[in-house]
C-alpha positions as CSV (number, residue, x, y, z in Angstrom):
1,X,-2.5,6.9,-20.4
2,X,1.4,6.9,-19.3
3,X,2.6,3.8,-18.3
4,X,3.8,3.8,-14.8
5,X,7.5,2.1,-14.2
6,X,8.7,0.5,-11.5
7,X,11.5,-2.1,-9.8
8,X,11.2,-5.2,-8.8
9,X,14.4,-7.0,-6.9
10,X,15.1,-10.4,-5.7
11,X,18.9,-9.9,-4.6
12,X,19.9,-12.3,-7.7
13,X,23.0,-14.2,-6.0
14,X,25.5,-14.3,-9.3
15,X,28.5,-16.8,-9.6
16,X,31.6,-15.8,-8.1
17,X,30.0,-13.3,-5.5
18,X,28.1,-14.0,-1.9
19,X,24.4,-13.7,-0.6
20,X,25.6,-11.0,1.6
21,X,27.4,-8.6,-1.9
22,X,23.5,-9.1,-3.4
23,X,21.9,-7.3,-0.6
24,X,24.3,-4.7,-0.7
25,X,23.7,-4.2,-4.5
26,X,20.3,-4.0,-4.0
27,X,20.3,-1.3,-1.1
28,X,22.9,0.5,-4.0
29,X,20.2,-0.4,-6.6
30,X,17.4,1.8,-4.6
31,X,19.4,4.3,-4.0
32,X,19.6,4.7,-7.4
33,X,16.1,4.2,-8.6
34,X,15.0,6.7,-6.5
35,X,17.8,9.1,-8.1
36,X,16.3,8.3,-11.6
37,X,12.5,8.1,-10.9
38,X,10.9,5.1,-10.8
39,X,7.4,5.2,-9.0
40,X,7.9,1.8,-6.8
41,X,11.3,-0.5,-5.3
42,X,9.7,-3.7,-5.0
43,X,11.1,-6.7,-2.8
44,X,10.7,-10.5,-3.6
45,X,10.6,-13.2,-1.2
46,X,12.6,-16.4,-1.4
47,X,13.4,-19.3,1.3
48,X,16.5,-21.8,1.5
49,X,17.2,-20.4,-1.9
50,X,20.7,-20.4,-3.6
51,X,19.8,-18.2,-6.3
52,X,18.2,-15.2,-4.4
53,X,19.2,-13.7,-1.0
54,X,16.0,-11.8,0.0
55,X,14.2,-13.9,2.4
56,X,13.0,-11.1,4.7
57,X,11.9,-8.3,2.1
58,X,10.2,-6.5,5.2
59,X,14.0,-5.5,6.5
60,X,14.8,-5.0,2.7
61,X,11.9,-2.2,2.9
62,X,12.7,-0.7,6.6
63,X,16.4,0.1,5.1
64,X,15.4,1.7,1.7
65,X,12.6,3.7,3.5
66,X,14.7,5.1,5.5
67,X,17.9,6.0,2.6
68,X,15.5,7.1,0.4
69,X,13.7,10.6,0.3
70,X,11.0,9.9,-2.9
71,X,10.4,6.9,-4.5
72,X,7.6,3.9,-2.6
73,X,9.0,0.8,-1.2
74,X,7.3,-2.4,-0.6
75,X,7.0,-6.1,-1.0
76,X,6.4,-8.5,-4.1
77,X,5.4,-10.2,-2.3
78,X,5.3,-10.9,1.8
79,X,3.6,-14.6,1.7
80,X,1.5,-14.0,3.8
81,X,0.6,-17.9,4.8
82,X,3.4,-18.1,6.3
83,X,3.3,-15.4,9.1
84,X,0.6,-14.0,11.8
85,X,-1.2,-11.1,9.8
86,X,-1.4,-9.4,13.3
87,X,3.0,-9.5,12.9
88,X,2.8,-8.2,9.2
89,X,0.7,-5.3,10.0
90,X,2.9,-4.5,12.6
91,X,5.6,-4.8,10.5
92,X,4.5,-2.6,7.9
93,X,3.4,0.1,10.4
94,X,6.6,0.5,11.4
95,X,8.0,0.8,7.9
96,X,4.9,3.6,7.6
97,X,6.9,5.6,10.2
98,X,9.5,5.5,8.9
99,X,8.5,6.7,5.1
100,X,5.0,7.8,6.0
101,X,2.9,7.4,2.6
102,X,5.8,5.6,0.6
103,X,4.9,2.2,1.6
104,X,3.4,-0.6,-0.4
105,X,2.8,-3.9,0.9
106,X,2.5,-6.5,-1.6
107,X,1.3,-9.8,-1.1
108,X,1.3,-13.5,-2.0
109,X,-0.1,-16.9,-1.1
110,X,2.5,-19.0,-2.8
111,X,5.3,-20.8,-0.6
112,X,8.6,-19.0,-2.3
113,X,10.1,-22.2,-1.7
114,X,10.0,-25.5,-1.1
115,X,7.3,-27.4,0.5
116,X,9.8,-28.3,3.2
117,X,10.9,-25.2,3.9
118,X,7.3,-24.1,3.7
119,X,6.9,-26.4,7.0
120,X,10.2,-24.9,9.0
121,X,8.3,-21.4,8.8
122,X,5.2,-22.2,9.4
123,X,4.1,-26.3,11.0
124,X,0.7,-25.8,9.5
125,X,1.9,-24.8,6.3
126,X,-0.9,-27.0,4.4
127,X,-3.8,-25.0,6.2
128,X,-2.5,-21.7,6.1
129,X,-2.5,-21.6,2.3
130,X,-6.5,-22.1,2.3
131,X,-6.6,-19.4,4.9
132,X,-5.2,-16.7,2.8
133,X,-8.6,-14.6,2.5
134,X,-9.0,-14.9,5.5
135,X,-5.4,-13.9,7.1
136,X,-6.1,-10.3,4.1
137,X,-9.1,-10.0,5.9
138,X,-7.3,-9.7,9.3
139,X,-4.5,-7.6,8.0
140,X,-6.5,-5.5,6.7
141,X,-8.4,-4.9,9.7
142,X,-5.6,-4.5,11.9
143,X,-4.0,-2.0,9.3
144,X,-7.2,0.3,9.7
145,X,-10.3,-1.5,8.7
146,X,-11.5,-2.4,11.9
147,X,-11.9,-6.4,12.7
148,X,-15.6,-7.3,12.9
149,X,-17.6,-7.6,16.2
150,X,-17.5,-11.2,16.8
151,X,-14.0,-11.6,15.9
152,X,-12.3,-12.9,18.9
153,X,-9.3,-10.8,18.2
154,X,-11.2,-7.7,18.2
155,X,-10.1,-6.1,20.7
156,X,-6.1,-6.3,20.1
157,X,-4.5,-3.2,18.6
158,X,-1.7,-3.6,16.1
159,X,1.2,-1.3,17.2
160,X,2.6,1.5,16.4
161,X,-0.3,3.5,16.0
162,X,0.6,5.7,12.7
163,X,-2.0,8.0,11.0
164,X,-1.3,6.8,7.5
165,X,-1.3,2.9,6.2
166,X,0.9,1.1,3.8
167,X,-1.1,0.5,-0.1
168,X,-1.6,-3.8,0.1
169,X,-1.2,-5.1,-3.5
170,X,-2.0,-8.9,-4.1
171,X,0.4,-10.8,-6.4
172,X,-0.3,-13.6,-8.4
173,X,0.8,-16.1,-11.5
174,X,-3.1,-17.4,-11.9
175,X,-6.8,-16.4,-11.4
176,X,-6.6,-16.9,-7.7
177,X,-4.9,-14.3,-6.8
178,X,-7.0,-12.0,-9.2
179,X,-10.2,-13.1,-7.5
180,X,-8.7,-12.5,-3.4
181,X,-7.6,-8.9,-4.9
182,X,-10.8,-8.5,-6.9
183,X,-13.2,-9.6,-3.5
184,X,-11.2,-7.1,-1.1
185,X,-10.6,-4.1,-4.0
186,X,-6.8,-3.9,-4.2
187,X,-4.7,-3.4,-6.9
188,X,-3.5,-6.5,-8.7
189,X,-0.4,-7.6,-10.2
190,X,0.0,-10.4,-12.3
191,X,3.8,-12.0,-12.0
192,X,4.4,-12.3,-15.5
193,X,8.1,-12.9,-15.3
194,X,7.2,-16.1,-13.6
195,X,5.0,-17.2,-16.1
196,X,3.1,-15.7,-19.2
197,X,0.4,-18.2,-19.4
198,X,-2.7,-17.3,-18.2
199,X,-1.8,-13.9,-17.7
200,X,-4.5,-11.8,-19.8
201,X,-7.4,-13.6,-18.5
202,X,-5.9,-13.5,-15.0
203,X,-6.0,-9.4,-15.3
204,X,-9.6,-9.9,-17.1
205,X,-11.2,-12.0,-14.3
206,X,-9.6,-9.5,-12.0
207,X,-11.5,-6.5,-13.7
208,X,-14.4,-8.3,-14.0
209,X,-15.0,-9.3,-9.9
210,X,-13.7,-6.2,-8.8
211,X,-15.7,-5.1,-5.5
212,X,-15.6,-1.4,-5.2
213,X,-14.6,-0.3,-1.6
214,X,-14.6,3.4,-1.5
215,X,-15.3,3.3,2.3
216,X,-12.3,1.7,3.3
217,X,-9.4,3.9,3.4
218,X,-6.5,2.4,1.3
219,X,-9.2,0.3,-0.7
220,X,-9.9,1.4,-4.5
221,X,-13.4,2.4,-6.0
222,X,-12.0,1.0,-9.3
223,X,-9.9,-1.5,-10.4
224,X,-5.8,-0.9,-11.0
225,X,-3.5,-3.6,-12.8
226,X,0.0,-3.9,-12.8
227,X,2.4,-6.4,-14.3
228,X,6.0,-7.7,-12.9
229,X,7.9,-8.6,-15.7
230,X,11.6,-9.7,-16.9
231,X,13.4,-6.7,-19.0
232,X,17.0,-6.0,-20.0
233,X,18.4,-3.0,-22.0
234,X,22.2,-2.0,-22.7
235,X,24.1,0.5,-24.8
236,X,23.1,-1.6,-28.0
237,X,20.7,-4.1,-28.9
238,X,23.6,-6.6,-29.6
239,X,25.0,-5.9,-26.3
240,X,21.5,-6.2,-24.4
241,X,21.2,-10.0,-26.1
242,X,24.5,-10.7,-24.4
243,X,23.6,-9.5,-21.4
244,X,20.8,-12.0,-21.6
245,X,22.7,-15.1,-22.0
246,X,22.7,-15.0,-18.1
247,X,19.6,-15.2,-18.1
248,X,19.0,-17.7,-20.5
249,X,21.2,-20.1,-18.7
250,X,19.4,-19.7,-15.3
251,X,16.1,-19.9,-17.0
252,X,16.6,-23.0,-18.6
253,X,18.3,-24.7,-14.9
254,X,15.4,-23.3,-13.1
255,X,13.1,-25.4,-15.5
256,X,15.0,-28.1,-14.8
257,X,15.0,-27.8,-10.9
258,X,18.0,-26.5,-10.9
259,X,18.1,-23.2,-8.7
260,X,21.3,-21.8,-8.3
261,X,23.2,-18.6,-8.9
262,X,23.0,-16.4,-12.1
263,X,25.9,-17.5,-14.3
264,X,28.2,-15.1,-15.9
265,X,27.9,-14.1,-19.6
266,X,31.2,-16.3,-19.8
267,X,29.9,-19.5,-18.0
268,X,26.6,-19.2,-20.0
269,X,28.5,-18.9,-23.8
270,X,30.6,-22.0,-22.6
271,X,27.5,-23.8,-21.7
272,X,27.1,-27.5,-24.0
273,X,23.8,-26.5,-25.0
274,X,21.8,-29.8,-26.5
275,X,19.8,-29.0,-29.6
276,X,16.4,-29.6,-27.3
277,X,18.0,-27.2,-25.3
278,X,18.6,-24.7,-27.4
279,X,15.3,-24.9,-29.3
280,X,14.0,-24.2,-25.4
281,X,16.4,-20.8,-25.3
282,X,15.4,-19.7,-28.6
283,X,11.5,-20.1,-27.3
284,X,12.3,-18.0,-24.6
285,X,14.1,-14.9,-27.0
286,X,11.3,-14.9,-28.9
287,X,8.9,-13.2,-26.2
288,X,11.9,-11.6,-23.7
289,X,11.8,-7.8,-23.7
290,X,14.9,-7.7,-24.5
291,X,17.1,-4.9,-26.9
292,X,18.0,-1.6,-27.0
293,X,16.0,1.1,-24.7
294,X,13.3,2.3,-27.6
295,X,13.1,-0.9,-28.1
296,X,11.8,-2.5,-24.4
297,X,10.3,1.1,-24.1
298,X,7.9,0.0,-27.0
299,X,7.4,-3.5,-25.7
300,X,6.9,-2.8,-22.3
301,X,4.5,-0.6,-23.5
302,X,2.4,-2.8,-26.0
303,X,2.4,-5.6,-23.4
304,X,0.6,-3.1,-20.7
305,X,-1.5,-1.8,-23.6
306,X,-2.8,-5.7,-24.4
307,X,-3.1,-6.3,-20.7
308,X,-4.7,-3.0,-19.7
309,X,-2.0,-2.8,-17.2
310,X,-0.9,1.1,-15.8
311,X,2.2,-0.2,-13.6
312,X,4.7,-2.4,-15.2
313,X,7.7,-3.4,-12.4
314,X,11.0,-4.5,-14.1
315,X,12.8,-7.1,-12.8
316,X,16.3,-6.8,-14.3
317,X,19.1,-9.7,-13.4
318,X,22.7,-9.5,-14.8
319,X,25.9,-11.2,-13.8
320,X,27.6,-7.8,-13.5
321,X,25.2,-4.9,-11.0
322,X,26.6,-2.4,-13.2
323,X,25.0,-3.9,-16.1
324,X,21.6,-4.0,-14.0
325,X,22.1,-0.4,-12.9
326,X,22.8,1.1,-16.6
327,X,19.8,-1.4,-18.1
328,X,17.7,0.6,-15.0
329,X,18.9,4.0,-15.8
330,X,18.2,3.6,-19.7
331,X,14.9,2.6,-19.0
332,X,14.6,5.9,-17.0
333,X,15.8,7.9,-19.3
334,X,13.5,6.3,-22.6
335,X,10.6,6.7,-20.8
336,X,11.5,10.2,-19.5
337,X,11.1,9.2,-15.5
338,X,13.3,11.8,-13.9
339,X,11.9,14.7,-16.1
340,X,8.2,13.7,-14.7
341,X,9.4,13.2,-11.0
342,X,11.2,16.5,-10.9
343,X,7.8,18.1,-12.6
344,X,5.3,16.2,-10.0
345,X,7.5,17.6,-7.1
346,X,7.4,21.1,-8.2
347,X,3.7,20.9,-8.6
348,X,3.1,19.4,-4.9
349,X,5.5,22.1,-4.2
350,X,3.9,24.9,-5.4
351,X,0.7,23.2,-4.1
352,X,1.9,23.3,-0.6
C-alpha cells in the first residue's frame, strides 16, 4: 500500500520576523504544495500564542481553496468546543463552494491554548469540552446527516446549501479522540508530533471500535488512519541536522513552558545548553525523522507501516521558509508525488 503524504502548517512565527510574514509564508507554502503534489494542506489552530500565528485556520482554508486548483484543504484541527457546531458547518460549506470536493475538516477537542484564553472564546469553556460528541453529532447533522426528530434544533438549516460536504477527520494525542472518531466512523489521526506516547494503541483502539457507517454520506464503511508528524530534509543529511537545531531549541522551551518564536540556527548553536539539557536534545534526535530525503522517505514509511497508518501529514518548521519549502519539495520528489498527481489527473481525464 503507498503511503499517502500530506502538509500540516501552523504559521510557525520565527525570530526576527512578524505574525503577519508567517501567514503569508504559509499561503506561499500551499501554493507550492499543490504545485508538487501533496494529497492534503492542513491548518492548525493556536490561541494567544507567540509561537504560531494561525488562530482562525477556517480563513487559512477559504484562501488556499480558492489559490489552489488540486490539492485538499482543511483543518488540524477546528476545536470544536470552542464554537457553535451550527457556525462551523456553516463555515465549512462555504469553503465547499468554493473548492467543491477539496475540503477536509479536521477536528479537535483540546483548548490550543491556555485555560484562560480557553474562557475568552468560549465562557463555558469547562462544559463544552465534555460536550464534544455531542457538538460532532450536531455538525454532522447539519453538514448532511439530518439532526434527529426530537432535536430541538431540527428544524434550522445550516446555509449555504451546497450539494457536496467537507471529509470531518477527528484529531487526537490519546485514546479519546480514537474512540469519538471510532463511535461516528471518521477517519482518525493521531498528532504524533505532539507527542509519541500512546500513539500505537491510540490507532489500535481506534481500529478496534470502529462503527461502520456506510449510510451516511461522508462517513466510512472501514476504518482509515493517518498520523501528523514532525519531519525535516535538506540537500544533505548533515545539513538536515542543522536545520533542526531550530527545532531543538523550541522543543526544549516548549517543555519548559516557554512558547515563543522558532529561533534561528544561529540563536539555537549559541544557546548555553546544561548537560540535563542536552541529554533532553539528544533524547529528542534519537526518534526525529530527520536526514537526507531517502532517509525520512524510509522513516516516514516504517513509522506508517508499525502504525498501520495510509496518510502521514508533515509538519515541517525552519527559521528560514525557504528551508521549509526545499525540505517540502524533497519530500515530493523521494516519494515520487508530482509523477502520481499528473498520472491520477490524466486518468480522471480520460475518464471524463
Amino acid at each position: 500500500m503507498s503511503l499517502s503524504l500530506s502538509i500540516l502548517d501552523q504559521s510557525t512565527i520565527v525570530t526576527g520576523h512578524s505574525p503577519a510574514e508567517a501567514i503569508r509564508n504559509t499561503l506561499a507554502a500551499a501554493r507550492m504544495a499543490d504545485e508538487w503534489g501533496f494529497h492534503r494542506y492542513w491548518l492548525a489552530e493556536h490561541h494567544n500564542s507567540e509561537s504560531h500565528a494561525g488562530s482562525a485556520p477556517e480563513m487559512l482554508v477559504a484562501a488556499i481553496a480558492a489559490t489552489t486548483k488540486r490539492i485538499r484543504i482543511g483543518t488540524a484541527g477546528v476545536m470544536l468546543p470552542h464554537y457553535s457546531a451550527l457556525k462551523v458547518a456553516e463555515q465549512f460549506r462555504v469553503a465547499e463552494a468554493i473548492a467543491p470536493g477539496r475540503i477536509d475538516l479536521g477536528l479537535g477537542r483540546a483548548p490550543g491554548s491556555d485555560g484562560r484564553t480557553a474562557f475568552a472564546l468560549n465562557p463555558r469553556a469547562n462544559e463544552a469540552a465534555e460536550q464534544f460528541p455531542a457538538m460532532v453529532r450536531d455538525l454532522l447533522g447539519w453538514l448532511g446527516d439530518g439532526m434527529a426528530e426530537n432535536h430541538p434544533f431540527r428544524a434550522v438549516r445550516a446555509s449555504p446549501q451546497v450539494a457536496t460536504r467537507p471529509q470531518v477527520w477527528v484529531l487526537g494525542s490519546s485514546d479519546y479522540g480514537a474512540q469519538v472518531a471510532a463511535y461516528f466512523g471518521l477517519p482518525y489521526c493521531f498528532a504524533h508530533f505532539i507527542s509519541d506516547q500512546g500513539s500505537e494503541q491510540a490507532v489500535q483502539v481506534y481500529r478496534e471500535g470502529f462503527r461502520p457507517h456506510p449510510d451516511h454520506a461522508g462517513r466510512l464503511a472501514a476504518p482509515h488512519a493517518g498520523l501528523a508528524v514532525f519531519a525535516l530534509t535538506a540537500e544533505t543529511e548533515a545539513e538536515a541536522w542543522r536545520l533542526f537545531q531550530s527545532r531543538a531549541l523550541s522543543r526544549l522551551m516548549r517543555d519548559k513552558g516557554q512558547y515563543v518564536p522558532l529561533p534561528s540556527v544561529a540563536e539555537a548553536e549559541a544557546y548555553p545548553y546544561s548537560d540535563h539539557e542536552r541529554a533532553h536534545i539528544e533524547r529528542m534526535q534519537a526518534k526525529a525523522l530527520v536526514g537526507s530525503p531517502q532517509q525520512v522517505k524510509a522513516k516516514l514509511e516504517a513509522l506508517a507501516a508499525r502504525h498501520g497508518a495510509s496518510e502521514v501529514a508533515v509538519l515541517t518548521a525552519t527559521h528560514d521558509p525557504a528551508a521549509r519549502l526545499r525540505s517540502y519539495q524533497l519530500l515530493a520528489e523521494a516519494f515520487g508525488l508530482r509523477a502520481a498527481a499528473s498520472e491520477a489527473n490524466t486518468t480522471q481525464a480520460a475518464a471524463a
